[in-house]
Biopython code that builds the backbone (N, CA, C, O; Angstrom):
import numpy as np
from Bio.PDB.StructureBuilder import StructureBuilder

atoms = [
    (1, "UNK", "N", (10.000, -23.464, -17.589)),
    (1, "UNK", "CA", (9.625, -22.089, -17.359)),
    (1, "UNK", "C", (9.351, -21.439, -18.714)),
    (1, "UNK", "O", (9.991, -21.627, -19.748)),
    (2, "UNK", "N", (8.282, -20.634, -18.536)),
    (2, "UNK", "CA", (8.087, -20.161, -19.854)),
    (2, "UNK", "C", (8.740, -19.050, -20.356)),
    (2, "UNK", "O", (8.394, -18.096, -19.659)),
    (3, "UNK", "N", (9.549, -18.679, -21.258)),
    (3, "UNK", "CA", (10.436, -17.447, -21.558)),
    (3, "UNK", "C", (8.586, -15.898, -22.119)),
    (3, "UNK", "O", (7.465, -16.037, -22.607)),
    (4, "UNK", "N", (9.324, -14.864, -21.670)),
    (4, "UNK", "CA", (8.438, -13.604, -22.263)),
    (4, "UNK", "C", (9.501, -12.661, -22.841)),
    (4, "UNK", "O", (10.643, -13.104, -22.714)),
    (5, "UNK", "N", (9.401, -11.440, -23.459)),
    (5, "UNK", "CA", (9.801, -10.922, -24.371)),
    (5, "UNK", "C", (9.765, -9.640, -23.566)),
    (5, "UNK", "O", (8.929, -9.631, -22.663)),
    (6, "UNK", "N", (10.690, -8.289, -23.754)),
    (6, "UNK", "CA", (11.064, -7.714, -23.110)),
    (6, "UNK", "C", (9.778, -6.728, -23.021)),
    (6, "UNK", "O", (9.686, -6.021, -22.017)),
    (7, "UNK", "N", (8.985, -6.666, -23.823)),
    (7, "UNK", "CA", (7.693, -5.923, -24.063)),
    (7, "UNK", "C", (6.648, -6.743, -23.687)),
    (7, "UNK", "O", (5.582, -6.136, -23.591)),
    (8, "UNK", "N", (6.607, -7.876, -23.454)),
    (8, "UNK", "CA", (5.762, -8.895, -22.227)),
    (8, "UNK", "C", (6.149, -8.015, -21.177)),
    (8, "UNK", "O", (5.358, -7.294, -20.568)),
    (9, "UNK", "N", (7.095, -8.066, -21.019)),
    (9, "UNK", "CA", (7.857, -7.317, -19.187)),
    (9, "UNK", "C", (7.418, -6.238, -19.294)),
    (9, "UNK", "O", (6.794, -6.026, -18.254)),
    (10, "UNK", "N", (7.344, -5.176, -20.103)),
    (10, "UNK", "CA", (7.191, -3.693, -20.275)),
    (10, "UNK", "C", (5.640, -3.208, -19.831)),
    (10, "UNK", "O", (5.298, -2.107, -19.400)),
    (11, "UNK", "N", (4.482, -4.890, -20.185)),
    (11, "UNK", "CA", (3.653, -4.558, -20.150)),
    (11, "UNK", "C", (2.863, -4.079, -18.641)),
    (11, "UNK", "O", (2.008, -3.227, -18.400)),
    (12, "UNK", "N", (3.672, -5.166, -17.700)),
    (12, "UNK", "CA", (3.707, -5.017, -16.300)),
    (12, "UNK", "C", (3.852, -4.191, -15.925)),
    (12, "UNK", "O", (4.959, -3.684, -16.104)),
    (13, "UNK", "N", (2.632, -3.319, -14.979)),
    (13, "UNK", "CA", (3.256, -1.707, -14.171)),
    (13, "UNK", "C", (3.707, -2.393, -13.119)),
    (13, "UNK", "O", (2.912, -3.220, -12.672)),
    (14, "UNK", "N", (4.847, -2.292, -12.535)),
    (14, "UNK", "CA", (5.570, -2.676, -11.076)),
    (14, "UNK", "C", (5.627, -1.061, -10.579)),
    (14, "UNK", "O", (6.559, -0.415, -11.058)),
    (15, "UNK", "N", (4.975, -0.557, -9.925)),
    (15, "UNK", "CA", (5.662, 0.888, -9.356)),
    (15, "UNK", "C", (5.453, 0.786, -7.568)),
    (15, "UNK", "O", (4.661, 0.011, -7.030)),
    (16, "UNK", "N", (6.494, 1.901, -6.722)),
    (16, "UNK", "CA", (6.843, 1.734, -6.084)),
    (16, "UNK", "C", (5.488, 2.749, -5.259)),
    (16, "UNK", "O", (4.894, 3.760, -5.633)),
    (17, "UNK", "N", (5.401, 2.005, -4.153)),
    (17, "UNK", "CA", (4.166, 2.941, -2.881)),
    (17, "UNK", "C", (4.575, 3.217, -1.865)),
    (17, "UNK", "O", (5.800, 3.247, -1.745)),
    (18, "UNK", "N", (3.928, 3.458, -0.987)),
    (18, "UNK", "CA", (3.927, 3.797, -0.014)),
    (18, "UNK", "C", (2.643, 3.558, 0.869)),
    (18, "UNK", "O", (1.585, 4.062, 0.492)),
    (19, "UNK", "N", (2.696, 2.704, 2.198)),
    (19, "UNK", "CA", (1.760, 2.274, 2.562)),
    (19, "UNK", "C", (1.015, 3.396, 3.642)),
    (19, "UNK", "O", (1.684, 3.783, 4.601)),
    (20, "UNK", "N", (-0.524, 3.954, 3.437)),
    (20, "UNK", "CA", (-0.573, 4.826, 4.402)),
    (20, "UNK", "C", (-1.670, 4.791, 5.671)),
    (20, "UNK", "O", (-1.829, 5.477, 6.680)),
    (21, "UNK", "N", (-2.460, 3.420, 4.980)),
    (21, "UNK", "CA", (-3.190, 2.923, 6.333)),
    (21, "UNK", "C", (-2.997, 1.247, 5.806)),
    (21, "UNK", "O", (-2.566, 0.941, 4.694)),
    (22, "UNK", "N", (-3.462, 0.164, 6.982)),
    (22, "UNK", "CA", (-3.467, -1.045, 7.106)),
    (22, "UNK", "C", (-4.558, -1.187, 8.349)),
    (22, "UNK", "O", (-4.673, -0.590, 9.420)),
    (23, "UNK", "N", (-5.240, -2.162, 7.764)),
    (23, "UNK", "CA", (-6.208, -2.779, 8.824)),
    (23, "UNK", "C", (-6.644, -4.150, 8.151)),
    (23, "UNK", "O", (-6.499, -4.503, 6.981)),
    (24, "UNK", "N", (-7.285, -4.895, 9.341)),
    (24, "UNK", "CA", (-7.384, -6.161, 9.685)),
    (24, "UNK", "C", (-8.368, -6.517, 8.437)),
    (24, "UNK", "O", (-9.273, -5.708, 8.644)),
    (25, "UNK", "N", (-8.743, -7.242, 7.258)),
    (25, "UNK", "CA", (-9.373, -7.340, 6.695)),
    (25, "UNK", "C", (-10.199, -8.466, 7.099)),
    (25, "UNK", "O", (-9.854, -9.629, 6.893)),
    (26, "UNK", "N", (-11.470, -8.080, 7.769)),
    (26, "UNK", "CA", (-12.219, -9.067, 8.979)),
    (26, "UNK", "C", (-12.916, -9.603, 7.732)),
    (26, "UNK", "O", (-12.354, -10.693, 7.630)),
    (27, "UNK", "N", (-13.566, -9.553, 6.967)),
    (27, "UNK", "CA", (-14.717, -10.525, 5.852)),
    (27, "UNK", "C", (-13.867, -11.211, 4.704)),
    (27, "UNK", "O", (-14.366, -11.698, 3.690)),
    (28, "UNK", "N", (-11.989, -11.172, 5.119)),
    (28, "UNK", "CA", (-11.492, -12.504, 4.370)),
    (28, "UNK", "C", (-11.555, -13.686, 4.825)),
    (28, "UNK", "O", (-11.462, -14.135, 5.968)),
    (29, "UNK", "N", (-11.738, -14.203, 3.726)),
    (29, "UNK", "CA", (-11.833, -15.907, 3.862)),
    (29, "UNK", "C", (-10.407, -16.099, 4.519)),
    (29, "UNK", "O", (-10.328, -16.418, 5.706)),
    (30, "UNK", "N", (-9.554, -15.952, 3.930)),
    (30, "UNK", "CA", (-7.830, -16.149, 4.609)),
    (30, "UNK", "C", (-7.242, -15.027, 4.995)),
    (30, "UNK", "O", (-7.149, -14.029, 4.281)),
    (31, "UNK", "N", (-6.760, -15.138, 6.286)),
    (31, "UNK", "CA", (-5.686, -13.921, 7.010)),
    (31, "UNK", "C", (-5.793, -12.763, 6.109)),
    (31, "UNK", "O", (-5.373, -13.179, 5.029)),
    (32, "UNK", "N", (-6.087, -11.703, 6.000)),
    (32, "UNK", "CA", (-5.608, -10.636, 5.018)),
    (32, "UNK", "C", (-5.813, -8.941, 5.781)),
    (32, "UNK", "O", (-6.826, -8.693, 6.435)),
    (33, "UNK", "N", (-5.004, -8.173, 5.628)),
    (33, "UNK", "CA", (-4.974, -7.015, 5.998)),
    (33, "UNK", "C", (-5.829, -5.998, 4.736)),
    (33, "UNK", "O", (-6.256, -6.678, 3.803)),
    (34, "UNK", "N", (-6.041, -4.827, 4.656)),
    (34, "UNK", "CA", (-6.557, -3.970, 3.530)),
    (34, "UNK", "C", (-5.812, -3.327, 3.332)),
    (34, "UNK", "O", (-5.620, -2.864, 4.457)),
    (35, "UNK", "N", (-5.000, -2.763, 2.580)),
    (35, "UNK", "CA", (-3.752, -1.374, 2.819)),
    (35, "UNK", "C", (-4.389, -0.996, 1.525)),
    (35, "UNK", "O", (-4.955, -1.507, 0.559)),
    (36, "UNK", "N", (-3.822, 0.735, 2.232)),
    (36, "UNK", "CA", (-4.204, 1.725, 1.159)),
    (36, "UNK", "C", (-2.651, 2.169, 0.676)),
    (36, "UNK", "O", (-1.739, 2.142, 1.502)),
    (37, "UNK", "N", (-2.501, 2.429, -0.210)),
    (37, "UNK", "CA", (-0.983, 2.957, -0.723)),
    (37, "UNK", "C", (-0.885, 3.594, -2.058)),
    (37, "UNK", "O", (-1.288, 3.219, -3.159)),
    (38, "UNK", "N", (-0.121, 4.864, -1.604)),
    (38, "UNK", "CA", (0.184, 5.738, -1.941)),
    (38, "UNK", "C", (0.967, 5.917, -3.252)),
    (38, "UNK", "O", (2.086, 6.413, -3.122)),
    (39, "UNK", "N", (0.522, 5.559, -4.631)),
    (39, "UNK", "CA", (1.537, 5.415, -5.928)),
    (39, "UNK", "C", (1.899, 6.755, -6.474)),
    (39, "UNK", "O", (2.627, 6.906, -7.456)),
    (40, "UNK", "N", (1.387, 7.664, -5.828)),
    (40, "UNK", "CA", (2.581, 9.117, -5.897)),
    (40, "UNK", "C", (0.736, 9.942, -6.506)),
    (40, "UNK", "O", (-0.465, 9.693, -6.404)),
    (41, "UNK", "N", (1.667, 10.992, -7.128)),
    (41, "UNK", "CA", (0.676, 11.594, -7.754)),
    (41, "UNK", "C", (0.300, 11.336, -9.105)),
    (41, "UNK", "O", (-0.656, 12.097, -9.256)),
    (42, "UNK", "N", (0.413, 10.930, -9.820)),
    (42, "UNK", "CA", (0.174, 10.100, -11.082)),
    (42, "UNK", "C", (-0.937, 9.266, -10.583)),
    (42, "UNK", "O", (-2.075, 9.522, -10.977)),
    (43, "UNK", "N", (-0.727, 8.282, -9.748)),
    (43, "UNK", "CA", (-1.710, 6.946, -9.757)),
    (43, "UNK", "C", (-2.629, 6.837, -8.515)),
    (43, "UNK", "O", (-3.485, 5.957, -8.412)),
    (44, "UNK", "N", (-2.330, 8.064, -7.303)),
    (44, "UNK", "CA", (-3.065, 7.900, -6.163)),
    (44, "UNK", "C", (-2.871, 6.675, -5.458)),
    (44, "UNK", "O", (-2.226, 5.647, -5.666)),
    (45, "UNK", "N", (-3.686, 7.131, -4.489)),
    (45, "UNK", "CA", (-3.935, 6.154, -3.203)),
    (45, "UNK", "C", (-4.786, 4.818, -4.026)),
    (45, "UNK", "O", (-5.509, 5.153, -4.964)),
    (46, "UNK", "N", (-4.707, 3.502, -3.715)),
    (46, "UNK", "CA", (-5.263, 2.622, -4.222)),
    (46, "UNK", "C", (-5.175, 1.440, -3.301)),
    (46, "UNK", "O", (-4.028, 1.245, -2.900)),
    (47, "UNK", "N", (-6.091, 0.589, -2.855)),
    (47, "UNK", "CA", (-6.280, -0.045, -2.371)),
    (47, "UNK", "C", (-6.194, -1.955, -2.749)),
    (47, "UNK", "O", (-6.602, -2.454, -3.797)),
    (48, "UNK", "N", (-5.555, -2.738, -1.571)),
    (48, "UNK", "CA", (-5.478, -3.928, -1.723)),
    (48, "UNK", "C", (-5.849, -4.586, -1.072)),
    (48, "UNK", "O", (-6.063, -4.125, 0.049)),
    (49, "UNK", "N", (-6.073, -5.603, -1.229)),
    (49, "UNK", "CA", (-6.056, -7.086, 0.225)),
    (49, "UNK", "C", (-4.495, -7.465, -0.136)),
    (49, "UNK", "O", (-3.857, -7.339, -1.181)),
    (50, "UNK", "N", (-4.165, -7.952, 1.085)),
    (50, "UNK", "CA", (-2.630, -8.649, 1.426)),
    (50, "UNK", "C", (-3.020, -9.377, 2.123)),
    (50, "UNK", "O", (-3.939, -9.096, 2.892)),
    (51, "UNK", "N", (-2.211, -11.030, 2.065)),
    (51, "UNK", "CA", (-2.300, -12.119, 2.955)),
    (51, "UNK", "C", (-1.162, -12.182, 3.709)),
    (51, "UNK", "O", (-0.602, -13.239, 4.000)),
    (52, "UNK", "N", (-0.782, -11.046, 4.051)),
    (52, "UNK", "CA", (0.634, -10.925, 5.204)),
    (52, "UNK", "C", (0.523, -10.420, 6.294)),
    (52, "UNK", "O", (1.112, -9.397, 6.645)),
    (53, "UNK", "N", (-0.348, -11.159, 7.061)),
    (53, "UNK", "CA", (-0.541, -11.561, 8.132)),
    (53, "UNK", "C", (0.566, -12.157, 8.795)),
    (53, "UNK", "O", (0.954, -11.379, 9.666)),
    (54, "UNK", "N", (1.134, -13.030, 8.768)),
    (54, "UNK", "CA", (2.399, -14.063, 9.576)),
    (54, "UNK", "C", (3.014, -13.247, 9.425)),
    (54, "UNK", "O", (3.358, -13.297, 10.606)),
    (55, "UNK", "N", (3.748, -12.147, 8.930)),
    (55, "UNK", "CA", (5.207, -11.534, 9.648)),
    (55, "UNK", "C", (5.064, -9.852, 10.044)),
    (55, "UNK", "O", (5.794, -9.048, 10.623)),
    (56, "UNK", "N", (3.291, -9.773, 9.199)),
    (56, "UNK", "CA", (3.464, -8.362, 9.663)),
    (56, "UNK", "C", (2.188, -7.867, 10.321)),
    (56, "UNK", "O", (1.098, -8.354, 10.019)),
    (57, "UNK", "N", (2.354, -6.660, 11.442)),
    (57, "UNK", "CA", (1.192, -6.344, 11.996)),
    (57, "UNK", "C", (1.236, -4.840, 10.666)),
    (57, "UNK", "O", (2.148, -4.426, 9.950)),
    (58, "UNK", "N", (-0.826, -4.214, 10.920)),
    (58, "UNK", "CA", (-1.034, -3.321, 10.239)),
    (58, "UNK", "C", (-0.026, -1.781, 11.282)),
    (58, "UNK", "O", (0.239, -0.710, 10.735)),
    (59, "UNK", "N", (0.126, -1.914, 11.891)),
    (59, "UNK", "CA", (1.077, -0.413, 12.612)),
    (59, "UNK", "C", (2.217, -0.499, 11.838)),
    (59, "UNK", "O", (2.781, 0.463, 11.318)),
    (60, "UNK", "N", (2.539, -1.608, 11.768)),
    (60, "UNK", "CA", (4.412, -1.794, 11.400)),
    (60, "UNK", "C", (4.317, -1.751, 9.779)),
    (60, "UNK", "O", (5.472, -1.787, 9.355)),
    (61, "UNK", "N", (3.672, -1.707, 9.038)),
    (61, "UNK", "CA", (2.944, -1.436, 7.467)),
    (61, "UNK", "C", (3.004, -0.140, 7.153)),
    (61, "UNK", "O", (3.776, 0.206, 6.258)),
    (62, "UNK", "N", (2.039, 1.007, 7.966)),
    (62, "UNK", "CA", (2.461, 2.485, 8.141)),
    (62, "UNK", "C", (3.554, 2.842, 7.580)),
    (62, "UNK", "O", (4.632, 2.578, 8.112)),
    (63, "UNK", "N", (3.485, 3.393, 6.606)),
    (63, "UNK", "CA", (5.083, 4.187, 6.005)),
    (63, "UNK", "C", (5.787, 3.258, 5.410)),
    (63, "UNK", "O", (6.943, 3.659, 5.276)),
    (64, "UNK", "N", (5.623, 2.129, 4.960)),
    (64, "UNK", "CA", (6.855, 1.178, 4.278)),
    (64, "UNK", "C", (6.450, 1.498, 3.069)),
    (64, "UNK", "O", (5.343, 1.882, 2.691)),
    (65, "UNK", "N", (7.731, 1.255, 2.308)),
    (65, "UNK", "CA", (7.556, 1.045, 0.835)),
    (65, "UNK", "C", (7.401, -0.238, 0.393)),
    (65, "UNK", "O", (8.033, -1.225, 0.768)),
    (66, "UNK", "N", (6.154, -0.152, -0.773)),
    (66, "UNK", "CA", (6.125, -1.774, -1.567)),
    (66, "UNK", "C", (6.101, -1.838, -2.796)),
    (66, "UNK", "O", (5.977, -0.857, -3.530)),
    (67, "UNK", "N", (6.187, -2.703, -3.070)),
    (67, "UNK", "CA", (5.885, -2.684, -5.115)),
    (67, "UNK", "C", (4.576, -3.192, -5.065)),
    (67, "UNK", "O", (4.112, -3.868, -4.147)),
    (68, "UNK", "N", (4.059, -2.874, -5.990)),
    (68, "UNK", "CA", (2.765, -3.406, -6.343)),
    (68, "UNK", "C", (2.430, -2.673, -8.044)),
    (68, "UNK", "O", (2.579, -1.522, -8.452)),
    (69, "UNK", "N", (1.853, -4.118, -8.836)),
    (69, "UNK", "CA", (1.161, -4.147, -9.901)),
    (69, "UNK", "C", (-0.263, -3.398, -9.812)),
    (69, "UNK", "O", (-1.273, -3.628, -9.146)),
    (70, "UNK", "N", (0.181, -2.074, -11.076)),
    (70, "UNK", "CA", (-1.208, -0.961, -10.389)),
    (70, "UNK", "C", (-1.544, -1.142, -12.072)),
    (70, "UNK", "O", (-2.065, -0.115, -12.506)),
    (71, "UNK", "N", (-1.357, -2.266, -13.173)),
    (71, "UNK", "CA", (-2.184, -2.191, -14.432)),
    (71, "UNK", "C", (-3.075, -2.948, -14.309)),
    (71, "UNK", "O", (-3.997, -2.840, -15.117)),
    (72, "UNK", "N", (-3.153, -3.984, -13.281)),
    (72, "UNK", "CA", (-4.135, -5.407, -13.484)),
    (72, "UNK", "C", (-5.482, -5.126, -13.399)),
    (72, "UNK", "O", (-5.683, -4.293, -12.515)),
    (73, "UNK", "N", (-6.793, -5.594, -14.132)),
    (73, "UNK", "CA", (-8.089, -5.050, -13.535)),
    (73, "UNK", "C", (-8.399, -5.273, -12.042)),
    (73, "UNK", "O", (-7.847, -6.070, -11.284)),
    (74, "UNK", "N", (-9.601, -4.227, -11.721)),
    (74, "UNK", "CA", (-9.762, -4.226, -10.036)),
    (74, "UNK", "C", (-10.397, -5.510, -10.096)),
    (74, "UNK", "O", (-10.775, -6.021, -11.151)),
    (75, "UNK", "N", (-10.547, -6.174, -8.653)),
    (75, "UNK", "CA", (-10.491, -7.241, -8.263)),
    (75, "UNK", "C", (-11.549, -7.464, -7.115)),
    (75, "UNK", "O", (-11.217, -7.645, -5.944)),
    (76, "UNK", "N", (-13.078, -7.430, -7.633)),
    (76, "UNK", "CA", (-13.939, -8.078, -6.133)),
    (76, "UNK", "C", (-13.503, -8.959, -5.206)),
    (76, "UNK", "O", (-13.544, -10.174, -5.402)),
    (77, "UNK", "N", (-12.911, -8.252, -3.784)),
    (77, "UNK", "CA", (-12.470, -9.822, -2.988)),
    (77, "UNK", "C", (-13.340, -9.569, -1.928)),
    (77, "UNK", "O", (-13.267, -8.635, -1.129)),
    (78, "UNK", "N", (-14.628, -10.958, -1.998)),
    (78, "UNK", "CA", (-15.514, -10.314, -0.783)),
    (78, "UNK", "C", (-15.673, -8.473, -1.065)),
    (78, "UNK", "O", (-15.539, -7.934, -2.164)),
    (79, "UNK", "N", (-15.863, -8.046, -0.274)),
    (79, "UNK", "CA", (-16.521, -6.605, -0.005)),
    (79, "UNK", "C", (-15.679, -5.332, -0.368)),
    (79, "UNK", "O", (-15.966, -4.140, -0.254)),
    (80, "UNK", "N", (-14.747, -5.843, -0.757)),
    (80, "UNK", "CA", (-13.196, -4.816, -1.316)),
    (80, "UNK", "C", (-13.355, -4.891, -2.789)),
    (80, "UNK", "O", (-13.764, -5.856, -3.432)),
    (81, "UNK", "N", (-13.011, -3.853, -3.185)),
    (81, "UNK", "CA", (-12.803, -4.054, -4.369)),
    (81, "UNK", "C", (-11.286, -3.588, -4.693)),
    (81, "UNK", "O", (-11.092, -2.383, -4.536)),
    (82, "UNK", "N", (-10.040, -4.464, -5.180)),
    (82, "UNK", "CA", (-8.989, -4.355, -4.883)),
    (82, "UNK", "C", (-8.920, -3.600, -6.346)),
    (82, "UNK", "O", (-9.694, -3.655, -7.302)),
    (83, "UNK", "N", (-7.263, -2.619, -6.082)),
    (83, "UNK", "CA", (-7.278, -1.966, -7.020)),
    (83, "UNK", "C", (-5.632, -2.007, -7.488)),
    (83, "UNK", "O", (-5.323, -1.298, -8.446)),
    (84, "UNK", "N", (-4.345, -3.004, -6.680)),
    (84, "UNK", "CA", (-3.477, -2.825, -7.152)),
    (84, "UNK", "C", (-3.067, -4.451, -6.231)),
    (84, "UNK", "O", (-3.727, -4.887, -5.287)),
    (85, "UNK", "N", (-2.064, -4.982, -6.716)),
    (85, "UNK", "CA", (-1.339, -5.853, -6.162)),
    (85, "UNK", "C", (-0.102, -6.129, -6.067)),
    (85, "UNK", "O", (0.607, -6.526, -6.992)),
    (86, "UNK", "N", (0.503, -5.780, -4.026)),
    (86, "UNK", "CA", (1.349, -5.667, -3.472)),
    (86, "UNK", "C", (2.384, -6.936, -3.954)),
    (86, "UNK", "O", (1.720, -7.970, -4.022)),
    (87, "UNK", "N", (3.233, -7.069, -4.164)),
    (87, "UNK", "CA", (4.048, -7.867, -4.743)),
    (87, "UNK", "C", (5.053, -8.294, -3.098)),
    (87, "UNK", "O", (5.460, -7.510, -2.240)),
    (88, "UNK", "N", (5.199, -9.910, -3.173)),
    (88, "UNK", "CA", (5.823, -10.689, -2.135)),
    (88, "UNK", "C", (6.318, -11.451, -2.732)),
    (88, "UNK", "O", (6.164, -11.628, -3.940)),
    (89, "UNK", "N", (7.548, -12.521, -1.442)),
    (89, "UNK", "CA", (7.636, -14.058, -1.563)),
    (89, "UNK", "C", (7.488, -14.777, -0.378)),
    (89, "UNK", "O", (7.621, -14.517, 0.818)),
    (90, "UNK", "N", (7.169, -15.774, -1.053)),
    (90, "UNK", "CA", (6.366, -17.031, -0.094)),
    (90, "UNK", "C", (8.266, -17.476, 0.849)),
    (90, "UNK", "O", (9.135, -17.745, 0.019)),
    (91, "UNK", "N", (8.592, -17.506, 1.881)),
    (91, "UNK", "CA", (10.042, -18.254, 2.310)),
    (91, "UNK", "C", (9.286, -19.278, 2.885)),
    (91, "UNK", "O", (8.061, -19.275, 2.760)),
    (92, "UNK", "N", (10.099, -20.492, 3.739)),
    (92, "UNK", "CA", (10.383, -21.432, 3.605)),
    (92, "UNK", "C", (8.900, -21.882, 4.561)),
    (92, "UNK", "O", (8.952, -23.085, 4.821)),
    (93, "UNK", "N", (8.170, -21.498, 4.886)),
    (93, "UNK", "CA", (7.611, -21.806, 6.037)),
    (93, "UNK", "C", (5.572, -21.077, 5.395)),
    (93, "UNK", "O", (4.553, -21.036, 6.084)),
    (94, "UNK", "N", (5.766, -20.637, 3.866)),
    (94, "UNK", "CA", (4.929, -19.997, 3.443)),
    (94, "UNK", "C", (4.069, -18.836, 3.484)),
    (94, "UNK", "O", (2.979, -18.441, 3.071)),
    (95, "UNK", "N", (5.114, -18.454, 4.206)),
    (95, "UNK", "CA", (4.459, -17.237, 5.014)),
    (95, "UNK", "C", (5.234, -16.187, 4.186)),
    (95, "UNK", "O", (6.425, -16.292, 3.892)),
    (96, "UNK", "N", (4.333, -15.046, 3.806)),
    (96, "UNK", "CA", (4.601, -13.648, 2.567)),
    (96, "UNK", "C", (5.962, -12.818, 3.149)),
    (96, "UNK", "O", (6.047, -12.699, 4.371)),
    (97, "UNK", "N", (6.617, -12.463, 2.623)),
    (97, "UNK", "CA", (7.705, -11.474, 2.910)),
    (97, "UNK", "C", (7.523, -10.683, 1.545)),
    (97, "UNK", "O", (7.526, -11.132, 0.399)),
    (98, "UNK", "N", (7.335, -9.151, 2.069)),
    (98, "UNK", "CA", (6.939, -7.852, 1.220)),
    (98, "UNK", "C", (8.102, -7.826, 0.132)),
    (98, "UNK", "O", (9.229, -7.946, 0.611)),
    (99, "UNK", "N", (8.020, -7.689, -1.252)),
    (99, "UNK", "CA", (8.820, -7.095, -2.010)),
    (99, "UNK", "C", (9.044, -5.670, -1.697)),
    (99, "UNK", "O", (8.027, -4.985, -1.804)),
    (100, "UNK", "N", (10.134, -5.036, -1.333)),
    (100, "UNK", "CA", (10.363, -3.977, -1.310)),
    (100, "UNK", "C", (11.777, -3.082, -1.963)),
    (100, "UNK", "O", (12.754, -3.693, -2.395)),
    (101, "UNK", "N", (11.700, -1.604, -1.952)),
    (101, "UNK", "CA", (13.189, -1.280, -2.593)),
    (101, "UNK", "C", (14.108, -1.473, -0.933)),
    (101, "UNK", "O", (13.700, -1.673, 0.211)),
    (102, "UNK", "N", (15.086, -1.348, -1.353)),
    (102, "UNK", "CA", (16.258, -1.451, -0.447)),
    (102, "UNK", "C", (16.588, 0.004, -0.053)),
    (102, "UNK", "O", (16.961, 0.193, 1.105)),
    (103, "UNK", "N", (16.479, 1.156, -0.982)),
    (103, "UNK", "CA", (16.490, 2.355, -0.547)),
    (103, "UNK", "C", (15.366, 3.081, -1.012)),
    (103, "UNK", "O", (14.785, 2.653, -2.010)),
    (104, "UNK", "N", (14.865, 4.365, -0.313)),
    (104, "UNK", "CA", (14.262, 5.759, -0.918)),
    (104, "UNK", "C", (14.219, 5.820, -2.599)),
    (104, "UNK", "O", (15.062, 6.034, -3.470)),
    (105, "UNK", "N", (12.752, 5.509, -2.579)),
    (105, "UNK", "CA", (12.872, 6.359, -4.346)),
    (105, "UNK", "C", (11.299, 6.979, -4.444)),
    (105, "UNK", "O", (10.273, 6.421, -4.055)),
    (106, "UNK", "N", (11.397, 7.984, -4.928)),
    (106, "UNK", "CA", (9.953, 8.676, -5.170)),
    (106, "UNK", "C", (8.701, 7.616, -5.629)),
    (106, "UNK", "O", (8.861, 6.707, -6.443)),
    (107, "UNK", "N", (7.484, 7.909, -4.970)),
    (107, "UNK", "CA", (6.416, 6.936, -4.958)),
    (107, "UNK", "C", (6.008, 7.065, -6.504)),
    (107, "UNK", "O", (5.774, 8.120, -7.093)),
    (108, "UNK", "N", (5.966, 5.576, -7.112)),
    (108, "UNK", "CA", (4.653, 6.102, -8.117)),
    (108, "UNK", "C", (5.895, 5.632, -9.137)),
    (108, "UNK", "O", (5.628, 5.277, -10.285)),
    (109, "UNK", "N", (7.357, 5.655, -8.609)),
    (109, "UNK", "CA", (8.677, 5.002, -9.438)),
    (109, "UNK", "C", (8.484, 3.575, -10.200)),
    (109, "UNK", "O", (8.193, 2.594, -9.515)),
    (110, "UNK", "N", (8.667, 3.428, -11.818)),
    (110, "UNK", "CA", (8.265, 2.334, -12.083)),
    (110, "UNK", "C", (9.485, 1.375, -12.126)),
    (110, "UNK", "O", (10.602, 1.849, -12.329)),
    (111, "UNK", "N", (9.254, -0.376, -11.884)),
    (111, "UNK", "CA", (10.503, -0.837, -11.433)),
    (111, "UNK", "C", (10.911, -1.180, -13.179)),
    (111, "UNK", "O", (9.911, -1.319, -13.883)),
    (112, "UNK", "N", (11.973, -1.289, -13.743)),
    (112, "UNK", "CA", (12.644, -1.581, -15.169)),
    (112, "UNK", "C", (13.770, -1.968, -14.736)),
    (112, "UNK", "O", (14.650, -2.311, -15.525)),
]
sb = StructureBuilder()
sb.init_structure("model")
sb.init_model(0)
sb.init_chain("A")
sb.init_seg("    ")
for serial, (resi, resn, name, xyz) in enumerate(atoms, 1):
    if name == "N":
        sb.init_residue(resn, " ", resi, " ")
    sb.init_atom(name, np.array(xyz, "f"), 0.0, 1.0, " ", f" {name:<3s}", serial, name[0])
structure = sb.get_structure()
């Protein structure tokens, strides 16, 4: 594993959203939903593709909180142009489970 330096880490925006629409992202190549989410007022609404499909429908997305990387450049996927990336893990069966906080914290919160 490769070691990084605490200002490697620093460089990463991790901040916390809020998801406020989800729909079926029909012109992916693989399973993917579109969510728009909410990084407070600082960073706005910004848009992703997600391949979390297997555990989640777009209704049940509505209102959750996620982390997502909002420094990375935007991202042509097919017909989207992505603008932040929702942070997951793969469990045993490969299927995405959402990084999320465990409690309430104001949107747009960066993770340290």
């Amino acid at each position: 594993m490769d070691t990084i330096t605490f200002d490697d880490f620093l460089k990463v925006e991790l901040r916390v959203g809020k998801v406020v629409s989800a729909e079926v992202f029909a012109q992916a190549r693989k399973p993917a939903y579109v969510l728009h989410v909410d990084f407070g007022p600082e960073l706005g609404v910004r848009k992703s593709s997600a391949q979390i499909t297997d555990l989640y429908r777009p209704e049940d997305l509505v209102g959750r909180l996620v982390v997502g990387v909002v420094n990375f450049p935007r991202k042509q996927i097919g017909p989207l142009m992505s603008e932040c990336l929702v942070t997951g893990f793969h469990n045993e069966r490969g299927e995405v489970a959402l990084c999320v906080p465990d409690r309430p914290v104001p949107l747009g919160t960066r993770l340290l």
